[in-house]
C-alpha positions as CSV (number, residue, x, y, z in Angstrom):
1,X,39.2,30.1,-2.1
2,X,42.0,27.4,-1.4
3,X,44.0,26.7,-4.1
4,X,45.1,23.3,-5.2
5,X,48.9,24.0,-3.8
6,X,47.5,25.6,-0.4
7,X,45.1,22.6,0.5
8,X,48.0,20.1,-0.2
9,X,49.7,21.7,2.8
10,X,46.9,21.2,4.8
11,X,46.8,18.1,7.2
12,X,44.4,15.0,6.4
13,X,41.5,14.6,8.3
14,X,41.4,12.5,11.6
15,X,40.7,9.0,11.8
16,X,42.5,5.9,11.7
17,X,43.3,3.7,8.8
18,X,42.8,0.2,10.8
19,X,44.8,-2.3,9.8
20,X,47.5,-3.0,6.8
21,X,46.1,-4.1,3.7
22,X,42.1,-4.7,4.7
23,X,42.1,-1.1,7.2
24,X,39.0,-1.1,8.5
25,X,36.7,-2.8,6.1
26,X,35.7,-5.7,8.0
27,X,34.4,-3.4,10.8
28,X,32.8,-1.1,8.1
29,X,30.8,-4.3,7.0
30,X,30.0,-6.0,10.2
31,X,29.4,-3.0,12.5
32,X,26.0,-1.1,11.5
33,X,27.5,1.7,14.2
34,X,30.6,2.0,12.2
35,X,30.4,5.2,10.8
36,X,28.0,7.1,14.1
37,X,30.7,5.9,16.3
38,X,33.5,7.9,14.5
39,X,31.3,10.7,13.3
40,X,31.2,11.1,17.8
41,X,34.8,10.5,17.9
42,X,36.5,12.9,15.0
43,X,33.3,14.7,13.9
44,X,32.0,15.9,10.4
45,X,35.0,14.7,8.5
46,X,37.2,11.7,9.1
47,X,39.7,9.2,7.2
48,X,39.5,5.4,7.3
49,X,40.9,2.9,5.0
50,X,37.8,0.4,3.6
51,X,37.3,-1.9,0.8
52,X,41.0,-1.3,-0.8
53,X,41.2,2.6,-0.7
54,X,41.8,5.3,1.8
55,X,38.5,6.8,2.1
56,X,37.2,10.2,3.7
57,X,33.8,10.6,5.0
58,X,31.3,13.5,4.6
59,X,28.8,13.8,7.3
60,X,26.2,16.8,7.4
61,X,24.8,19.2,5.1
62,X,27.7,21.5,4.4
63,X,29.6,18.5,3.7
64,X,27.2,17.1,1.0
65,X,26.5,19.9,-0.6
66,X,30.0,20.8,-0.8
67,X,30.8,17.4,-2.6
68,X,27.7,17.8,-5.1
69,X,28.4,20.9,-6.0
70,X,32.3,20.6,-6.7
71,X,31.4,17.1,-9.3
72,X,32.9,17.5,-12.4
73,X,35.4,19.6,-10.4
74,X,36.8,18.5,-7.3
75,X,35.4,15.4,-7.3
76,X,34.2,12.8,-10.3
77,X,30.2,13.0,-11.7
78,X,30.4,8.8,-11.4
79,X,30.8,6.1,-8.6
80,X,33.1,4.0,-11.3
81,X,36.2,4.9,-10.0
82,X,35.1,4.9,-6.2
83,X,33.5,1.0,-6.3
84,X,35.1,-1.9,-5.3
85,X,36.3,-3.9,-8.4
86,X,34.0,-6.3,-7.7
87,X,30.8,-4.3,-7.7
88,X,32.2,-2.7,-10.8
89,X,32.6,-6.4,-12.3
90,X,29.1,-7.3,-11.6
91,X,27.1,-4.5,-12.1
92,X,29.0,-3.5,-15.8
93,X,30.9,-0.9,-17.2
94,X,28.1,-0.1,-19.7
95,X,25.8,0.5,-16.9
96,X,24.7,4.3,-16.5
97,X,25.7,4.6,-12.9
98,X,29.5,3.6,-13.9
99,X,29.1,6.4,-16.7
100,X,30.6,9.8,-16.0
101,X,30.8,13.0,-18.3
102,X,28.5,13.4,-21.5
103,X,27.9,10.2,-22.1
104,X,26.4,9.3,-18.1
105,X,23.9,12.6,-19.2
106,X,23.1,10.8,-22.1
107,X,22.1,7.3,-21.1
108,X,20.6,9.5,-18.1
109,X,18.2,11.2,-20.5
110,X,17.2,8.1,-22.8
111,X,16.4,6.3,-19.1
112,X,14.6,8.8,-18.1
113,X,11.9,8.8,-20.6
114,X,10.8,5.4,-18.7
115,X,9.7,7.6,-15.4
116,X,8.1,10.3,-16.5
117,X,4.3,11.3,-15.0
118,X,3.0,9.8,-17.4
119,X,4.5,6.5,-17.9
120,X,4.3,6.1,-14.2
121,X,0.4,6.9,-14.2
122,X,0.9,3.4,-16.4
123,X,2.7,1.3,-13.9
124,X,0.6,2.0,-10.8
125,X,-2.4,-0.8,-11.7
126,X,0.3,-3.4,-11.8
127,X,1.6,-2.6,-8.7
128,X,-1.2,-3.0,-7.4
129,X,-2.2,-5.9,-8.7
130,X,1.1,-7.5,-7.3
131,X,0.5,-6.1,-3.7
132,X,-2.6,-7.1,-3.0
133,X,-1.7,-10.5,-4.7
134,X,1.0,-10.6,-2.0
135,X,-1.0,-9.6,0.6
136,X,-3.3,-12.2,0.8
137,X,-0.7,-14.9,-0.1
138,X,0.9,-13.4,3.5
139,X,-2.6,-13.3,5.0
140,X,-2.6,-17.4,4.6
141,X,1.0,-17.8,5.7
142,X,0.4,-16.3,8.7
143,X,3.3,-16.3,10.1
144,X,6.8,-15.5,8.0
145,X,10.0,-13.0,7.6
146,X,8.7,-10.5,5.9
147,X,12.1,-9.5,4.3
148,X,12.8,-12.3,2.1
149,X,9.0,-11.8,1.2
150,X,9.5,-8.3,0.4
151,X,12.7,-9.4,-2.0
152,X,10.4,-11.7,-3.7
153,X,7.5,-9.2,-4.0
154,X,9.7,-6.0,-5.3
155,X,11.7,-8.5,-7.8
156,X,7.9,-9.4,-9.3
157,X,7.2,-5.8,-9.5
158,X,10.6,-4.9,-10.7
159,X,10.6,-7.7,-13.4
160,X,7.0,-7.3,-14.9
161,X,7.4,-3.7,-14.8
162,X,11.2,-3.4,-16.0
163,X,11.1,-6.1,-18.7
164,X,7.6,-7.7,-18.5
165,X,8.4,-11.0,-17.4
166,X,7.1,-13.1,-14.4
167,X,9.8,-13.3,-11.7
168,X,7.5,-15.7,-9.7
169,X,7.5,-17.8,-12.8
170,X,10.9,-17.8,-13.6
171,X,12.5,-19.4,-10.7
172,X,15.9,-19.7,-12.2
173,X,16.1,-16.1,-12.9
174,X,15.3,-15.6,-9.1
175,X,17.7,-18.1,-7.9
176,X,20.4,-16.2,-10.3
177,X,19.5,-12.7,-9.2
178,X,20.1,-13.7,-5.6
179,X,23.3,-15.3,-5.7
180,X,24.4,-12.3,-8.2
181,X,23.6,-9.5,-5.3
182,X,25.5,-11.4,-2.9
183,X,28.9,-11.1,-5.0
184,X,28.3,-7.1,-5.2
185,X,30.7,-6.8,-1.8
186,X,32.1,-10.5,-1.7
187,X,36.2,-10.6,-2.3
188,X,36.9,-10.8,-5.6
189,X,38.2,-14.1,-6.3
190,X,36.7,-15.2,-9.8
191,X,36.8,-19.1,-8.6
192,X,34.3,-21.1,-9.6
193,X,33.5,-22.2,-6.1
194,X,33.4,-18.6,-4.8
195,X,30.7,-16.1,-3.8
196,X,32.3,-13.9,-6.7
197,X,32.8,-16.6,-9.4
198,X,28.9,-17.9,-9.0
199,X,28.3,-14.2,-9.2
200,X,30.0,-13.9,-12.0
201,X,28.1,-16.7,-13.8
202,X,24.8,-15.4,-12.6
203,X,25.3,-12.3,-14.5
204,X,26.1,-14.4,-18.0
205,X,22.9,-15.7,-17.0
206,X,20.7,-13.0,-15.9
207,X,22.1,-11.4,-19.2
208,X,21.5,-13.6,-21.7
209,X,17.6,-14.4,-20.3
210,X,17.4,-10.2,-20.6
211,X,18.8,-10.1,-24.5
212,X,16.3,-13.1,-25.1
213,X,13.5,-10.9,-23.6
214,X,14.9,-7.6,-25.3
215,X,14.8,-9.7,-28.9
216,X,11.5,-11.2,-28.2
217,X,9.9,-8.0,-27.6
218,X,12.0,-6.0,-31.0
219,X,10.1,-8.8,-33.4
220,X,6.8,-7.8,-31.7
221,X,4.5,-5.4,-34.0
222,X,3.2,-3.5,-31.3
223,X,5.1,-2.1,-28.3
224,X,4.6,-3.0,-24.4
225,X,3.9,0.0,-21.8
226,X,6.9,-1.3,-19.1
227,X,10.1,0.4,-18.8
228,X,11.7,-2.1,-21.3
229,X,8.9,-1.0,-24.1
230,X,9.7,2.6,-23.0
231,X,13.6,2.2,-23.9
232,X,13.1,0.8,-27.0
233,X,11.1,3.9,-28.5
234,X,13.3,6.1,-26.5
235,X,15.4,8.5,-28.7
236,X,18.0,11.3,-27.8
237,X,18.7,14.1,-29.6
238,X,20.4,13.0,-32.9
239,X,17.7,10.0,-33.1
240,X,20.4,7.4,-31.4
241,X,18.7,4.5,-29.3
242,X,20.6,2.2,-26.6
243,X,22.7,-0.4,-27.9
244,X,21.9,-4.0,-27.2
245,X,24.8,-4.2,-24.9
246,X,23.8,-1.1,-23.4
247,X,19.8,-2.0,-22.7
248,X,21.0,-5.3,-21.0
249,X,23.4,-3.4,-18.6
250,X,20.7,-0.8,-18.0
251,X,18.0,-3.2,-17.4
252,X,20.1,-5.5,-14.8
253,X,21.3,-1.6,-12.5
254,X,17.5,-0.6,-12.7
255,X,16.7,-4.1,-11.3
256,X,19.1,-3.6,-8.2
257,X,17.5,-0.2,-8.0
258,X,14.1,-1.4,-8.0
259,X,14.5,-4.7,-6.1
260,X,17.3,-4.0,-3.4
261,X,16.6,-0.3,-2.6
262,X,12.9,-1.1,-2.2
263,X,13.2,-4.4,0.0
264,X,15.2,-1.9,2.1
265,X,12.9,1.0,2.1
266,X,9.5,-1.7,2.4
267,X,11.2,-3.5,5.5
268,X,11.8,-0.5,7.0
269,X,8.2,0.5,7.1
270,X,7.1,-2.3,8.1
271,X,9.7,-2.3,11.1
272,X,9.0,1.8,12.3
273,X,4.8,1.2,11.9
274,X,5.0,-2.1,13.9
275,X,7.2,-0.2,16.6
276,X,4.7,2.8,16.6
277,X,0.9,1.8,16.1
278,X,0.0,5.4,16.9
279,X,1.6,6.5,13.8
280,X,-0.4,3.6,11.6
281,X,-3.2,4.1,13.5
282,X,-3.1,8.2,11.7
283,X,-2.8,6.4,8.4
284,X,-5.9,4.3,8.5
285,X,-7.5,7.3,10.1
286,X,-6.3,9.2,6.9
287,X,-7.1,6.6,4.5
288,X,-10.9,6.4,5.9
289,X,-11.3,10.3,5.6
290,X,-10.5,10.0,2.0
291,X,-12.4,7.0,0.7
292,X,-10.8,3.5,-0.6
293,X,-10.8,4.2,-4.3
294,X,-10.6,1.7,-6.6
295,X,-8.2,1.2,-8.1
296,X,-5.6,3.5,-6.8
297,X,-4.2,6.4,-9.2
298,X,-1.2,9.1,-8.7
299,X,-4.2,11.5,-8.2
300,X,-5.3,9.7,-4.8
301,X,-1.8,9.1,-3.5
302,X,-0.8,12.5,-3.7
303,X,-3.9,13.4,-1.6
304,X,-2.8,11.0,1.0
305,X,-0.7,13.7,2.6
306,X,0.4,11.9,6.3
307,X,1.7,9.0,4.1
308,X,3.9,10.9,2.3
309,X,5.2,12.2,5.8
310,X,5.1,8.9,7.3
311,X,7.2,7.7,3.9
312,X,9.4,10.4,4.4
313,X,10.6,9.6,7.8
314,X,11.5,6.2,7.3
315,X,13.4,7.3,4.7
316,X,15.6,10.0,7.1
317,X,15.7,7.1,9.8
318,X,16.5,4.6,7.6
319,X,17.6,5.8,4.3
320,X,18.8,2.7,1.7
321,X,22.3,3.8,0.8
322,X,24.6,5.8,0.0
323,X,27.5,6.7,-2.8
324,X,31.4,6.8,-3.6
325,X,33.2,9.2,-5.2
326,X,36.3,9.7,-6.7
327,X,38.8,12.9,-5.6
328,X,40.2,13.9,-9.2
329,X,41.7,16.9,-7.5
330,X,43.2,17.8,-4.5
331,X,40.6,20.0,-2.1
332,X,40.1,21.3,1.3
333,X,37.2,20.9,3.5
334,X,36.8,22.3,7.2
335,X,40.8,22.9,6.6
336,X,41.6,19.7,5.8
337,X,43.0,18.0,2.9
338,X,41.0,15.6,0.6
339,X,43.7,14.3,-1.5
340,X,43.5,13.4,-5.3
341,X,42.9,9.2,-6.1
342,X,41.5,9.0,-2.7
343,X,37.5,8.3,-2.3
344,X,34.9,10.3,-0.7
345,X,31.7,8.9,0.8
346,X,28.8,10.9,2.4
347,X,26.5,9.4,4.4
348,X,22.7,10.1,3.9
349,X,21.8,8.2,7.6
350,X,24.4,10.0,10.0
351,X,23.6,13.2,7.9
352,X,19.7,12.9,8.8
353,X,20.8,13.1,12.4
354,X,21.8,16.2,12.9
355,X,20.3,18.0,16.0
356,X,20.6,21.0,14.9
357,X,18.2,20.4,11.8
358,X,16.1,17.5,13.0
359,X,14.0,17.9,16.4
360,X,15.2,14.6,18.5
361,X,16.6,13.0,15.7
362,X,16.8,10.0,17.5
363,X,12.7,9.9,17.7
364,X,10.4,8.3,14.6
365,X,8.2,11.4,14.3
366,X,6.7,11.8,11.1
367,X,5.2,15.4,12.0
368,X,8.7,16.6,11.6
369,X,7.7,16.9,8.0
370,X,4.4,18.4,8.3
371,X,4.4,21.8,6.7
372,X,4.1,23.9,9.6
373,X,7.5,22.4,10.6
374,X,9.2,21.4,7.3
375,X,12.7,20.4,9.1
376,X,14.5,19.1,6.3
377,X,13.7,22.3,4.3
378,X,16.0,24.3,6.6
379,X,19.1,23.7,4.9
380,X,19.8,22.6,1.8
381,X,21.4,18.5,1.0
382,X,19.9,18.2,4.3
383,X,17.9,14.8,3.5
384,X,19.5,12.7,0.9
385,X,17.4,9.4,0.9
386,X,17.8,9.7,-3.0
387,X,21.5,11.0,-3.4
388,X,21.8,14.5,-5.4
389,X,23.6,16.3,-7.2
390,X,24.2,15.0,-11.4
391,X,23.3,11.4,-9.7
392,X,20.4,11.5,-7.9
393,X,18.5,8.3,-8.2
394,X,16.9,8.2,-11.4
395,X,14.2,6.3,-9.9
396,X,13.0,7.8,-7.0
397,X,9.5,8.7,-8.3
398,X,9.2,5.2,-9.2
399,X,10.3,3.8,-6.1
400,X,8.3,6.6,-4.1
401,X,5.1,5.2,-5.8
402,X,5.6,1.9,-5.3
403,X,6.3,2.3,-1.7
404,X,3.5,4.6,-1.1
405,X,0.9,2.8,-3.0
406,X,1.7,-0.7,-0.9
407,X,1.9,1.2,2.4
408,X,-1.5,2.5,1.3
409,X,-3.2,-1.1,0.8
410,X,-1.2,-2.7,3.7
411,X,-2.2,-0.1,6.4
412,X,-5.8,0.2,5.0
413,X,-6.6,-3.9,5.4
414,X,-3.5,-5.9,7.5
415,X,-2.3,-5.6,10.8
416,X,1.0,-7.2,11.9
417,X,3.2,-7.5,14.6
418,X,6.8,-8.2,15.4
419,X,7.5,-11.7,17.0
420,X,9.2,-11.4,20.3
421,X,12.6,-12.8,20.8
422,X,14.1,-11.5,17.2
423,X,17.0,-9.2,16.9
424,X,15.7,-6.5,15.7
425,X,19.2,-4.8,14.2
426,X,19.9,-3.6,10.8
427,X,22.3,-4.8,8.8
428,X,23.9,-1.4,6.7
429,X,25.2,-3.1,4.0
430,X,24.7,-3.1,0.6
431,X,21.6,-1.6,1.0
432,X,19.5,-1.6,5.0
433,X,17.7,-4.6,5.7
434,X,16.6,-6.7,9.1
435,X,19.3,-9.0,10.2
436,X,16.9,-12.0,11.6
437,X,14.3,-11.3,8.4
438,X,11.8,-9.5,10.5
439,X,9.6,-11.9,11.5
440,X,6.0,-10.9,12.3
441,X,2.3,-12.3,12.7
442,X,-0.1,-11.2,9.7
443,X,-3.7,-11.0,9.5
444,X,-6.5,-9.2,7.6
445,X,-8.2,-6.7,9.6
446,X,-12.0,-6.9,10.6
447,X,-13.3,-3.4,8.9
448,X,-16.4,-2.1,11.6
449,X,-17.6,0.4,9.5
C-alpha cells in the first residue's frame, strides 16, 4: 500500500488546467462532451481546473469504488467542501448533503424514516393522481415542451408529497423555486440584480413559506402521511427530533432531489422511448399481459419486470448527476497523485460506458439488464445512477417509483412523438435535461382491445 510520503512523489495525473483563474469551467459548462472527450485523450484519470479548484476526475469502476471506499479516509464522507460557494450558499449548511461525519449519519437516519416500504406504499395513489392529472392536461395541449411540463409536474408531486402543499396553486412558490435553481451554478455575486442575488432572495422566500407550512402542520391534532408528517414523528436514538432550522434546510435539498433529478430522469424517458418505439412498443405489450390494475400499488410495479429494465437503461445512458469530493489526504490512484485540498469528481455517465462491461455501450438496449445478461452486475460501482458509498441518494426508491409508476400510465394510454427540426442535445449541467425543451406531439391512444 502507498503511503502518504510515497504518493506525494508521484506525478499528477494528465490534463490541462485551461486557463488562469476560470481553467476550464466555462467549457465544463457549455460543452456536454467535456469530460468523454478527455476521458479519450488522457484516459481513466485526468486533472482540469473547474469552478475555482483544481479538480481530478474518476472515470470507471475501479476508480469509483476506489473513491467510495477510501471516504472518511482518503477522501471526505460530504460534497461541502467540494461545491462551489455558491451552491453551498443556496442549498444551506444545515442541509444533510453538506453534513459529513456523525452528524450527516444522523440527519441521514431521521430522513430516512420518510422512504421506507411502507411510507412509500402511502405516496404511490398521489402520484398517481397527479400523473394522470397531467396527462390529460397534455392530451388537450397537444402540442408542448415536455421539459418545462415535466418541471412543473415533478415540483406538484414533490411539494404535495414533501410538505403537502399545492405547487400548482402556489404560483409564487413556483416562480421562487425556479429562479432559486438557476443561482446553484451562477457566479456568486450577491447583487441584487444578479442571478445569485435573486437566488439568494428566493431562498428567504422559499424558506419562510416552508417554516409557515412546518408551523401550520405542529398546531394540527392529528399528523399528515407526506414526508413532512413523517419528519415530524421521526426520532433518533436518544429521542432527538430535527430542529426547525434543520427541517426547512431538509425540506428545500429533498425538493431539488425530487424536482430536478426527476425532470432529468422523466425527460430522458420520454426522449430514449420516442427514439426507439420498439422498446415502448415491449412495454405496452408487458403492461397488457399483466392487466391495468386500478389503482396502481408497489405490488404491481414490481411485477412489471421490462420497465424496470427499460428504467434502468435510461438511467446508465443518461444518468442525472454526479458528486464532488474533497481530498483530505494525499493518495495515489493508477500511480498518480491525488493531492490533499484538491477535489475529486467521478462521473456516473462516462463510467456507464465502458466497453468492457457494457455490450455497445453506445446502443439504448434495455435487454442489457435482463437477467440472463445482468451487465452491470459484473463488477462492482459499475452503474452509479444513484451515487454510493455513505451518500447514495437517499431517495432513490422514491424517485424509482415515481418514475416507474408514470412511465407505466404514459406508455399504457399516450403516444408522442418528437417534433422535427429540434436540437435534440443535452444539456449536462446541473442535472441532464433537453436543451430546446423536447418538443413533441401528444395524443391518447385508441385502445382496440
Amino acid at each position: 500500500m502507498t503511503t502518504t510520503k510515497q504518493a506525494r512523489s508521484l506525478p499528477l495525473p494528465p490534463g490541462s488546467f485551461g486557463l488562469p483563474i476560470i481553467g476550464e469551467t466555462i467549457s465544463f459548462l457549455r460543452d456536454p462532451n467535456f469530460v468523454q472527450k478527455r476521458h479519450q485523450q488522457y484516459g481513466r484519470i485526468f486533472k482540469t481546473h473547474v469552478l475555482g479548484r483544481p479538480t481530478i476526475f474518476l472515470i470507471g469502476a475501479e476508480a469509483t469504488r476506489f473513491l467510495f471506499a477510501n471516504e472518511k479516509h482518503y477522501f471526505s464522507d460530504g460534497i461541502a467542501n467540494g461545491v462551489p460557494p455558491q451552491t453551498k450558499a443556496l442549498m444551506g449548511t444545515g442541509s444533510v448533503v453538506m453534513q459529513m461525519g456523525d452528524e450527516h449519519l444522523r440527519q441521514r437516519k431521521l430522513l430516512s424514516q420518510a422512504f421506507q416500504p411502507r411510507a412509500l406504499a402511502g405516496y404511490a395513489s398521489t402520484m398517481e393522481e397527479i400523473s394522470r392529472s397531467y396527462l390529460h392536461k397534455w392530451e388537450l395541449l397537444g402540442q408542448f415542451s415536455w421539459y418545462s411540463e415535466l418541471r412543473k409536474y415533478t415540483l406538484d408531486v414533490a411539494c404535495k408529497l414533501l410538505i403537502g402543499t399545492e405547487a400548482a396553486s402556489d404560483r409564487d412558490f413556483g416562480e421562487w423555486y425556479e429562479i432559486w435553481g438557476k443561482g446553484l451554478l451562477s457566479i456568486p455575486v450577491p447583487l441584487p440584480w444578479t442571478k445569485f442575488g435573486r437566488a439568494l432572495r428566493c431562498r428567504k422566500l422559499i424558506l419562510a413559506r416552508i417554516e409557515e407550512i412546518i408551523k401550520e402542520r405542529q398546531q394540527q391534532a392529528t399528523s399528515t402521511q407526506d414526508v413532512l408528517g413523517l419528519l415530524l414523528q421521526a426520532r433518533d436514538e436518544d429521542g432527538n427530533t430535527l430542529s426547525l432550522q434543520e427541517l426547512k434546510e431538509q425540506l428545500l435539498t429533498l425538493l431539488f432531489a425530487g424536482h430536478d433529478t426527476l425532470s432529468s430522469a422523466l425527460s430522458s424517458l420520454c426522449l430514449l422511448l420516442a427514439q426507439h418505439p420498439e422498446v415502448k412498443e415491449a412495454i405496452r405489450a408487458e403492461q397488457k399481459q399483466l392487466g391495468f390494475p386500478q389503482p396502481l400499488t408497489l405490488e404491481n410495479l414490481k411485477q412489471m419486470t421490462y420497465l424496470e429494465q427499460v428504467l434502468k437503461e435510461v438511467l446508465r445512458v443518461f444518468p442525472p448527476s454526479t458528486g464532488p469530493r474533497e481530498v483530505i489526504e494525499s493518495c495515489e490512484f493508477n500511480s498518480y497523485l491525488i493531492p490533499k485540498g484538491w477535489k475529486v469528481l467521478y462521473h456516473s455517465g462516462t463510467t456507464h460506458q465502458d466497453s468492457s462491461i457494457y455490450t455497445q455501450p453506445e446502443c439504448f438496449d434495455p435487454e442489457r439488464f435482463a437477467p440472463e445478461r445482468a451487465e452491470d452486475k459484473q463488477k462492482p460501482m459499475s452503474y452509479i445512477p444513484f451515487g454510493g458509498g455513505l451518500r447514495e441518494c437517499l431517495g432513490r426508491e422514491f424517485a424509482k417509483l415515481e418514475i416507474k409508476l408514470f412511465a407505466a400510465l404514459l406508455v399504457r394510454e399516450y403516444e408522442w412523438e418528437l417534433l422535427p427540426g429540434q436540437n435534440l442535445d443535452m444539456v449536462m449541467l446541473p442535472t441532464v435535461y433537453p436543451r430546446e425543451g423536447l418538443k413533441v406531439k401528444f395524443w391518447r391512444r385508441v385502445q382496440h382491445d
